[in-house]
Structure formats: structure tokens, C-alpha cells
N, C-alpha and C positions, 0 to 999 in steps of 0.2 A: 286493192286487196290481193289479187291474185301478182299482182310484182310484190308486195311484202312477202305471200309465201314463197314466192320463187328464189328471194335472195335469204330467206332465211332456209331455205333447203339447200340453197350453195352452199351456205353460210356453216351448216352442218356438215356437209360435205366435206368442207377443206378441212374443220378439225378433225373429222374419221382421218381423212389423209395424210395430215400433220402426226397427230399422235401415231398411225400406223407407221410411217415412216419415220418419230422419233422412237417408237418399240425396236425397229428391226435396224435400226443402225445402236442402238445399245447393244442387244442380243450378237450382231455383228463385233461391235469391241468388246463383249463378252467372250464372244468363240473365239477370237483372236488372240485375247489374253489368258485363253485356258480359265477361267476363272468363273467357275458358278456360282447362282447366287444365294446358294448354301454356304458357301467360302465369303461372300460378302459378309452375309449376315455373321458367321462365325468372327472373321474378324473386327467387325463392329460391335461383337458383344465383347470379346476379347478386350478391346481397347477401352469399352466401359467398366469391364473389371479390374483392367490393371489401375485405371484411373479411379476407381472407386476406392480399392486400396492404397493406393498411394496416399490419398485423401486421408481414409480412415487412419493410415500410420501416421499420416501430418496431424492430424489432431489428435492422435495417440500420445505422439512424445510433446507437443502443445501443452497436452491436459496434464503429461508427469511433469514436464518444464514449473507449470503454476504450481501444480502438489510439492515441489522440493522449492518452489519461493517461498509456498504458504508456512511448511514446515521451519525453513531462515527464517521468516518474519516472526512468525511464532517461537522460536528458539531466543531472538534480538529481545523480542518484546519480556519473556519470562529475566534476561539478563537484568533489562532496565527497569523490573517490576525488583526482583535484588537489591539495584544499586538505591532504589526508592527507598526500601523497609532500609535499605543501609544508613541513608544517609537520614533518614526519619529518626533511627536509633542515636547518631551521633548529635542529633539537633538538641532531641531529648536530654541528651547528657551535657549538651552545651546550656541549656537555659537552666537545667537542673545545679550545676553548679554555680552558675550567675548570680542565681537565686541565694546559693551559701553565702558565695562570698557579698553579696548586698547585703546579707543577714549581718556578715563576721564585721564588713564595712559600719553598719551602723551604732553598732556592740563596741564598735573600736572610739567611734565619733563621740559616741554619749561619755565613753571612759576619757579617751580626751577633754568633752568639757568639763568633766569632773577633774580632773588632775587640774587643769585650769584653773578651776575655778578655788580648789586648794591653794593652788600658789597665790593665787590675787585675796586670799584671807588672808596666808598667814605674813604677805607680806605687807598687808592693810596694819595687821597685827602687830609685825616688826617692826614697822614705822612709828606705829603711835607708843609700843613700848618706847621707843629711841627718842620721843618728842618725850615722855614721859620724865625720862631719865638726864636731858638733858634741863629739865626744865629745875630740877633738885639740882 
């Protein structure tokens, strides 16, 4: 028990010593480079600001970049919503007149079979006068 506390009192020992002597060789390249560690800190902060803005300007012009696709997309979309009711209108006026002319088509058919059917009387009719006529 008394060697456990002996080596854990070294044990402490060497980190006072360690850490003492990593303290005074920093503070040493500190006085050497003139540079306190008020100037750390400063330029440590400094370099999170510039970097924070940077940041915030990259997804500043990010965020306008999406707002002027969304606006194109939205601009394309309003075109091809146009060329829809366009072409919806032209459809309308295609089936619209289709429609006539199957009307005019059929109007024509029925009048054809009538004229037809005129010619195959009267020449039902001209036949048998002619059988009629040759028969005297």
C-alpha cells in the first residue's frame, strides 16, 4: 500500500513537471514570436468570422442561384401551361369540325342513296316502257 502511494505521488509528480515545463516552453515560443495570447485569440476569432462569412455569402448567392431557377422554372412552366389551353383550343376546333363534316358526310350518303335509287326506278321504268313498246 505504501509503494502504491509512493508511485502514485511520483506519478503526480512527473505531470506537475511535464505540464510545467510544456507551460514555460509555449510562453517561451510565445516571447519569441512577440505574439500574446490576446493576438491568438484575436486571430482565432478573426479567422471564424471571415469564415463564417464566407460561408454565409456561399449560401447567400446558393439561395439567389435556386430563387432565379425557381423563377425559370416557373416562367417555362406558365409557357407550357399556354401552349396546353393552345393546343386544348385547336383540338376543340379539330373535333368540332369533324363533327360538321361527318354531319355534311352523311347528309351527302343518304342524298346519294336517293339519287340512286331514282336512277334504278326510272330506269326499272324505262325498261319495261321499252319491253312494253316493243311488244305492240
Amino acid at each position: 500500500m505504501v509503494l502504491y502511494k509512493m508511485n502514485n505521488i511520483f506519478h503526480n509528480l512527473c505531470l506537475k513537471m511535464i505540464l510545467t515545463l510544456s507551460i514555460a516552453i509555449i510562453e517561451l515560443i510565445v516571447d519569441t514570436k512577440q505574439i500574446s495570447i490576446a493576438n491568438i485569440n484575436s486571430e482565432i476569432t478573426n479567422f471564424y468570422i471571415i469564415n463564417n462569412k464566407t460561408l454565409i455569402d456561399f449560401k447567400s448567392n446558393l439561395l439567389y442561384q435556386m430563387h432565379q431557377n425557381l423563377l425559370d422554372v416557373q416562367h417555362d412552366i406558365d409557357i407550357l401551361r399556354g401552349h396546353i389551353q393552345e393546343n386544348k383550343y385547336q383540338l376543340s376546333k379539330i373535333i368540332n369540325k369533324q363533327k360538321e363534316f361527318s354531319i355534311e358526310l352523311e347528309s351527302l350518303t343518304i342524298r346519294l342513296n336517293k339519287t340512286i335509287d331514282n336512277i334504278i326506278t326510272n330506269n326499272i321504268e324505262i325498261n319495261n316502257t321499252t319491253a312494253k313498246l316493243s311488244k305492240k
